[in-house]
C-alpha positions in Angstrom: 0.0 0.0 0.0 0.9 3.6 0.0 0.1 5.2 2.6 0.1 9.3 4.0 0.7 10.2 7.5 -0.1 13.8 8.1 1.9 15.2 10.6 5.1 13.4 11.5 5.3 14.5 15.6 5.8 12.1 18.9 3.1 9.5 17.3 2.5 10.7 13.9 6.2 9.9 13.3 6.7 6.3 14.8 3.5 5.4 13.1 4.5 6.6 10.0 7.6 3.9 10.8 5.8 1.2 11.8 3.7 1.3 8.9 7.0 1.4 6.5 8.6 -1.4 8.9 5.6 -3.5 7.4 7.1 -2.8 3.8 4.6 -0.3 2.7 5.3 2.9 0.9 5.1 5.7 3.3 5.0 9.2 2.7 4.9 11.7 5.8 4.0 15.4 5.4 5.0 17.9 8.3 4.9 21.1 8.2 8.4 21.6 9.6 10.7 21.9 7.3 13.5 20.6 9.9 11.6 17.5 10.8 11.2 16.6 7.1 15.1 17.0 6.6 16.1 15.0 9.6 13.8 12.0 8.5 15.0 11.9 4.9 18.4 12.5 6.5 17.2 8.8 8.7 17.5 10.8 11.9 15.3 11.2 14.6 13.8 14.3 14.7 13.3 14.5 18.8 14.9 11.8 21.3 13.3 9.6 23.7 11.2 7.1 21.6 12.7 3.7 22.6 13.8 1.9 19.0 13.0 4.9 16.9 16.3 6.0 15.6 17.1 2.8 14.9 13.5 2.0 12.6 14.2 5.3 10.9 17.5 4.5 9.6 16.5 1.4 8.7 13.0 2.2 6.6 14.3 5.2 4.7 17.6 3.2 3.8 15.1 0.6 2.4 13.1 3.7 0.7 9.8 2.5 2.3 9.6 5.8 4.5 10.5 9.5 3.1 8.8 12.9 4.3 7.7 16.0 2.3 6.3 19.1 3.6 3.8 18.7 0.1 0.4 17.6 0.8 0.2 17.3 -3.6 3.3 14.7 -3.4 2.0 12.3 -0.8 -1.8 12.4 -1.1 -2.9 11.5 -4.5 -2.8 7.8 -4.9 -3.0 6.9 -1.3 -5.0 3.6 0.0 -4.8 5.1 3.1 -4.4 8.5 4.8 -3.7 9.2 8.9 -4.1 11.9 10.0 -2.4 12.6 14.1 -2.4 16.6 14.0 -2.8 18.1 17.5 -5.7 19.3 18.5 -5.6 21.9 21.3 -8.2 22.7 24.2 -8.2 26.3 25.2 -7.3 26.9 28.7 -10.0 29.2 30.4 -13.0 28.0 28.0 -12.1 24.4 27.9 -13.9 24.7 24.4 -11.6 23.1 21.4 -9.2 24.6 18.7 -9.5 23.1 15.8 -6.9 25.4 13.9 -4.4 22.9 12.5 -6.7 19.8 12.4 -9.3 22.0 9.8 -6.2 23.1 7.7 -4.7 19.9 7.4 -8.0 18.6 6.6 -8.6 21.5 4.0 -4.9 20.4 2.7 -5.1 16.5 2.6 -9.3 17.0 1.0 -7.7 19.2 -2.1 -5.7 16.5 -2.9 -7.4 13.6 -1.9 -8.3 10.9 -5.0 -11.0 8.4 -5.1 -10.3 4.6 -3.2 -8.6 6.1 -0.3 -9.4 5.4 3.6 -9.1 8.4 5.6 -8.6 7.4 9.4 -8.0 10.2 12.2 -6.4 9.0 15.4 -6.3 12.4 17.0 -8.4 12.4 19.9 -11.8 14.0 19.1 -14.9 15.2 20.7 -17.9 13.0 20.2 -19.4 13.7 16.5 -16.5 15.1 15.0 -15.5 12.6 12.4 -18.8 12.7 10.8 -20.5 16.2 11.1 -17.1 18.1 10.5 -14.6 16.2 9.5 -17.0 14.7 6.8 -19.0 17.6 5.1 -15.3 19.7 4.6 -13.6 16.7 3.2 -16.4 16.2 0.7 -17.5 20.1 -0.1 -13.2 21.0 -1.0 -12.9 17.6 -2.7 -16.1 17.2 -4.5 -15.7 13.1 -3.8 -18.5 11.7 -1.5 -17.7 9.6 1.5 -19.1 5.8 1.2 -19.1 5.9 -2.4 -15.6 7.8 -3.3 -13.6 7.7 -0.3 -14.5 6.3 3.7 -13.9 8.2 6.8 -12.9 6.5 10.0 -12.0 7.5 13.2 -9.0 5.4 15.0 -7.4 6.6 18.3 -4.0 6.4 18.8 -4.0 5.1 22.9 0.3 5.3 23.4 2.4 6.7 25.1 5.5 8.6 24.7 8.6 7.1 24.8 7.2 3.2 24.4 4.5 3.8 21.6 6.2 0.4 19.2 5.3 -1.6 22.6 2.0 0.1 23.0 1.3 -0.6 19.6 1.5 -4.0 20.1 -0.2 -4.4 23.6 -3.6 -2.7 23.2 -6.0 -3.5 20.6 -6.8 -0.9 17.9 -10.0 0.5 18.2 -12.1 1.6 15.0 -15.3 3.1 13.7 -16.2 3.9 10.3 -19.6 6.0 9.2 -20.1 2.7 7.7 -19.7 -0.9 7.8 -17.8 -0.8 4.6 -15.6 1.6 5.8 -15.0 -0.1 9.0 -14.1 -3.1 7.2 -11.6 -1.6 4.9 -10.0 -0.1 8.0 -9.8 -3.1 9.9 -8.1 -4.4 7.1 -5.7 -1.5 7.0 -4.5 -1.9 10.2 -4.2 -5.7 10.4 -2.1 -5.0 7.6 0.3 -2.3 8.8 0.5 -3.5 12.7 1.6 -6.5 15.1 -0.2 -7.3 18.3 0.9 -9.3 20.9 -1.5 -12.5 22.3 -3.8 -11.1 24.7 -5.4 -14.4 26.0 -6.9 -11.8 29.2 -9.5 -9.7 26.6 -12.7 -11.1 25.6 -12.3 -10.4 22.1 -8.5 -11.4 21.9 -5.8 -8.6 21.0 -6.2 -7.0 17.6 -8.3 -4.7 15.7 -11.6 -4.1 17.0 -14.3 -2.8 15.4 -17.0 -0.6 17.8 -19.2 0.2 15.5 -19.5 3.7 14.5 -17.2 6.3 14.3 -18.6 7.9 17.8 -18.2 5.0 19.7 -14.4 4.7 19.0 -14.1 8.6 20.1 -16.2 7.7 23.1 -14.2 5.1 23.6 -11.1 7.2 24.0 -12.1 9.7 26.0 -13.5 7.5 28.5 -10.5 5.7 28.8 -8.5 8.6 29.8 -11.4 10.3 31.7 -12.0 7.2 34.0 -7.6 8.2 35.2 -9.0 11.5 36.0 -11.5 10.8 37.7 -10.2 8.3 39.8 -7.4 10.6 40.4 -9.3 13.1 41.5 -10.9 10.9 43.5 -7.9 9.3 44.9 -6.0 13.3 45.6 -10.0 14.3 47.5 -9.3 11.3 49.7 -5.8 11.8 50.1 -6.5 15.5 51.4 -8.8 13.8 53.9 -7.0 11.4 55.0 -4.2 14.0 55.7 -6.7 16.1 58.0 -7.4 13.1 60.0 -4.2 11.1 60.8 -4.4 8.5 58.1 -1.9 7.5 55.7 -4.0 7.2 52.3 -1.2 4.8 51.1 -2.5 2.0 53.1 -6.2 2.8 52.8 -5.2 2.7 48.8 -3.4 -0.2 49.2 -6.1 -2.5 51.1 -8.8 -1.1 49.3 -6.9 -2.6 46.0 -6.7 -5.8 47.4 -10.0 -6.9 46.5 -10.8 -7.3 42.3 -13.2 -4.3 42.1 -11.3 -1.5 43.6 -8.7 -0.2 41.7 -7.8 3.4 43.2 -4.8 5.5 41.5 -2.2 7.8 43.6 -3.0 11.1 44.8 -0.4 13.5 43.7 0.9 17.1 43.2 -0.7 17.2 39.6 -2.2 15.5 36.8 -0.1 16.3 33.6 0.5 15.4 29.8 -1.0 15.6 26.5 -3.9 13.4 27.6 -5.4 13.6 31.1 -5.9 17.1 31.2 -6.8 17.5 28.1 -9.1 15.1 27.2 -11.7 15.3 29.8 -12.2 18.7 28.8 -13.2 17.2 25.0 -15.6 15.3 26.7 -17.1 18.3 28.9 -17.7 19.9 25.8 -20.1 17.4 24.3 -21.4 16.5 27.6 -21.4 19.3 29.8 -24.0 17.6 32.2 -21.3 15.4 33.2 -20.9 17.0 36.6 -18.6 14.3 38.1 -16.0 14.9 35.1 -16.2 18.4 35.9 -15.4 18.2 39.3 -12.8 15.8 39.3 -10.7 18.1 36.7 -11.1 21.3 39.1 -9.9 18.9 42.1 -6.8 17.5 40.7 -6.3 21.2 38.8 -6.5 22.8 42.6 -3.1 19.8 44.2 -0.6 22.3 42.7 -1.9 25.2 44.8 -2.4 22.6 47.8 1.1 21.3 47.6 2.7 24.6 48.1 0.3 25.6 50.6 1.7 22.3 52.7 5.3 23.9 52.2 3.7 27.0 53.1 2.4 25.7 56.1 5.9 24.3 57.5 7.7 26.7 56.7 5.4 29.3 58.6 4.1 31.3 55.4 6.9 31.4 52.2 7.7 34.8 52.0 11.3 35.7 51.2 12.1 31.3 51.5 14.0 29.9 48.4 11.6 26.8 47.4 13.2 24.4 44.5 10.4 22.4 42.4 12.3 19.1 41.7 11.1 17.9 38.3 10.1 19.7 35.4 8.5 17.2 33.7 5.0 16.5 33.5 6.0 12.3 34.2 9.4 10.7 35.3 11.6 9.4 33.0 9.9 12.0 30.1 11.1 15.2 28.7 8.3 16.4 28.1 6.4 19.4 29.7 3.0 19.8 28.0 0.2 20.4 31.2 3.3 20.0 33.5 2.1 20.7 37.2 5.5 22.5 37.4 4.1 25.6 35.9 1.1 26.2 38.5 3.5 25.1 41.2 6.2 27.7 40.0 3.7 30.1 40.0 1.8 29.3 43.3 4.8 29.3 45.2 5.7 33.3 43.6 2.4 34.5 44.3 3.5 33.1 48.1 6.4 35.4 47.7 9.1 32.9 47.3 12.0 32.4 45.0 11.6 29.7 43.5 14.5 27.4 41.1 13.8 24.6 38.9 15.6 21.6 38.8 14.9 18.2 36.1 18.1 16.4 35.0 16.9 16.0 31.7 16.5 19.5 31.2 19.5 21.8 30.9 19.9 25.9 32.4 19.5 26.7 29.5 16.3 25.0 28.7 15.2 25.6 31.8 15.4 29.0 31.3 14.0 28.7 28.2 10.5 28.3 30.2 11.3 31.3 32.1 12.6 29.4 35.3 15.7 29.7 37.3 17.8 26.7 37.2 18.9 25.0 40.4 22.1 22.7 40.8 22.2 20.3 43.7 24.6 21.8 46.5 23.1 25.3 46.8 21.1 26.6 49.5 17.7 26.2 49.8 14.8 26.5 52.3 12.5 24.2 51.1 11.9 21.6 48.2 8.8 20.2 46.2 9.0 17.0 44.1 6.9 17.6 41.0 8.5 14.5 38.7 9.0 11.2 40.0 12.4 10.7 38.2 14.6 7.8 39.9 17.4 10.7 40.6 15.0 11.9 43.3 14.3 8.8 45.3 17.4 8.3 47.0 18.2 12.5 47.7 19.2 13.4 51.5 19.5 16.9 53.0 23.0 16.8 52.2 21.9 17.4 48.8 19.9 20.6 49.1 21.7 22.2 52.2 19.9 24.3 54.6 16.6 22.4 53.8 13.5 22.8 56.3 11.0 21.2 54.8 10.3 18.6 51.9 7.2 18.2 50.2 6.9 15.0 48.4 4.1 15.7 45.6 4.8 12.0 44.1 5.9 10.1 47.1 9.2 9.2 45.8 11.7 10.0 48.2 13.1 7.5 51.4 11.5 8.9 54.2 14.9 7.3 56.1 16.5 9.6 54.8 14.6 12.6 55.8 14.4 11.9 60.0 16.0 15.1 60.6 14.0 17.2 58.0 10.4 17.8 58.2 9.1 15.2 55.6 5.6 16.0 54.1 3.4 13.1 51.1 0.7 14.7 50.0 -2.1 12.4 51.6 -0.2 11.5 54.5 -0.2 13.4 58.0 
């Protein structure tokens, strides 16, 4: 097959790689120039994908993978066209920004020739594969879905940094506006992916068709909106169980030990491309759903909370040096988007403090980059909050970050044998 993948980013490319590791003909189309340079060049645009610099290499030395920033070279002629442009959620609405989806679309419909499957796997509000997506694609193309071309939608459900292992672990969930289409993309991606033997699901590992094309974005949003919520859930109990003696670790932990309870960890914030976001896509088809709502505002309030509880040891933070250990919105990621750094940074400045950043995967320089003062390990500090769980962090002492009063554990990471002499504070433990 030949095959389009629009927008070559954290999934878009590794996609566009496992596709061409298949032995298909893969074109990707980015708008960055640089990225399209780099991956005809074989290189890796952006590190931190386990196995992709590797794949690249390989698939465009076999010429099954190039990239082009020309939606007229790698449309026309497809079987198949992804599509993994971002979609962005605006911050104080909530509501979504389709910019770059609807101009990709626009781009990829002017070009787009009869026989081809057209499969988004960017997360989408309810509805939007067939009363948007489908009506532009057929008005600038003049071909007519069902009969010309079919529209599916497909989410991608990976993570950063493991998506070839993800790809393989979780089925791949699809809905066409018709059983036809659905069938042609089941075929599609039977074709282009590998799934490991999943003896555990009731319909075995492998492509699964839902349906209709709003089941499949249900599907996805409820996957990630279910971590929310039981996050929020899990950070509302934590605050109570802080308030009242009790260590919400244990209560987690015995709760968990019978099959129907399955409680996450509170924490300092709830970050990435997904978990934030997506909740919010759902709001904005359902915006009855009052216990989405509220489970978003809770876990968007644990920043402010956490640096309250430093506030609160320390005796207010006025004039106190605070370092926010970890950048990152995840440990082990370099990656920032929805990062509860950036509330915590600010929360602890509105307090009056001065406040340094430190993530060893992050440089000064790109630290400063977000507009925060790097910290080295050594200097003086009155109090610290762990934001990341990277391993560096677990085994840190006092020696580390001299003059330390108070710690503030936002992940739970750190040896509390370690800490007898400082003030040592979990958020949902007392």
């Amino acid at each position: 097959m030949k095959i389009t993948v629009v927008a070559l980013g954290k999934i878009g490319l590794p996609l566009a790689v496992q596709f061409a590791s298949k032995g298909h003909e893969v074109v990707g189309v980015d708008v960055n120039q640089n990225v399209v340079d780099l991956v005809n060049a074989g290189t890796e645009p952006f590190p931190g994908e386990a196995h992709l610099a590797g794949k690249i290499a390989e698939t465009t030395a076999a010429g099954t993978l190039r990239a082009t920033t020309d939606y007229g070279d790698a449309v026309p002629g497809s079987d198949a066209v992804v599509i993994v442009v971002p979609l962005f959620v605006n911050d104080e609405t909530w509501e979504p920004d389709f910019g770059w989806m609807d101009s990709a679309t626009r781009s990829l419909a002017e070009h787009l020739t009869p026989g081809t499957l057209v499969s988004y796997e960017t997360t989408l509000p309810v509805g939007t594969t067939r009363t948007r997506w489908k009506p532009l694609i057929e008005e600038i193309s003049g071909l007519t879905e069902g009969k010309d071309f079919h529209l599916v939608f497909s989410p991608e459900r990976v993570l950063t940094g493991r998506v070839f292992e993800d790809l393989r672990k979780y089925p791949k969930l699809v809905g066409g506006l018709s059983e036809e289409g659905a069938q042609k993309a089941t075929e599609f991606y039977r074709a282009v992916l590998d799934f490991d033997d999943r003896p555990d699901l009731p319909r075995g590992n492998g492509v699964w068709d839902l349906g209709s094309a709003e089941a499949a974005e249900m599907a996805k949003l409820a996957e990630t909106t279910y971590r929310d919520v039981n996050i929020g859930l899990a950070n509302q109990f934590g605050r109570f169980a802080a308030e009242n003696g009790i260590d919400v670790y244990q209560v987690i932990e015995a709760s968990n030990s019978q099959p129907y309870s399955h409680i996450h960890r509170p924490g300092i914030a709830v970050g990435g491309h997904c978990i934030p976001v997506y909740p919010r896509l759902y709001l904005w088809t359902d915006p009855q759903a009052t216990v989405v709502r509220a489970a978003r505002e809770a876990n968007m309030d644990m920043p402010a909370y956490t640096v309250g509880l430093a506030g609160g040891a320390l005796g207010g933070l006025a004039g106190k040096t605070v370092v926010v250990l970890g950048a990152s919105y995840r440990g082990k990621v370099k990656e920032t988007a929805f990062s509860g750094v950036f509330p915590t940074v600010a929360a602890l400045r509105e307090a009056g403090a001065t406040v340094l950043v430190h993530d060893p995967m992050y440089t000064a320089e790109e630290l400063a980059g977000y507009g925060f003062d790097a910290y080295e390990f050594g200097g003086a500090v009155d109090a610290a909050i762990v934001q990341a769980d990277h391993p560096e962090y677990a085994g840190l002492t006092p020696s580390d970050l001299p003059g330390i009063q108070a710690l503030v554990d936002g992940r739970n990471v750190t040896d509390p044998a370690n800490w007898d002499d400082v003030q040592r504070i979990v958020v949902g433990k007392s």
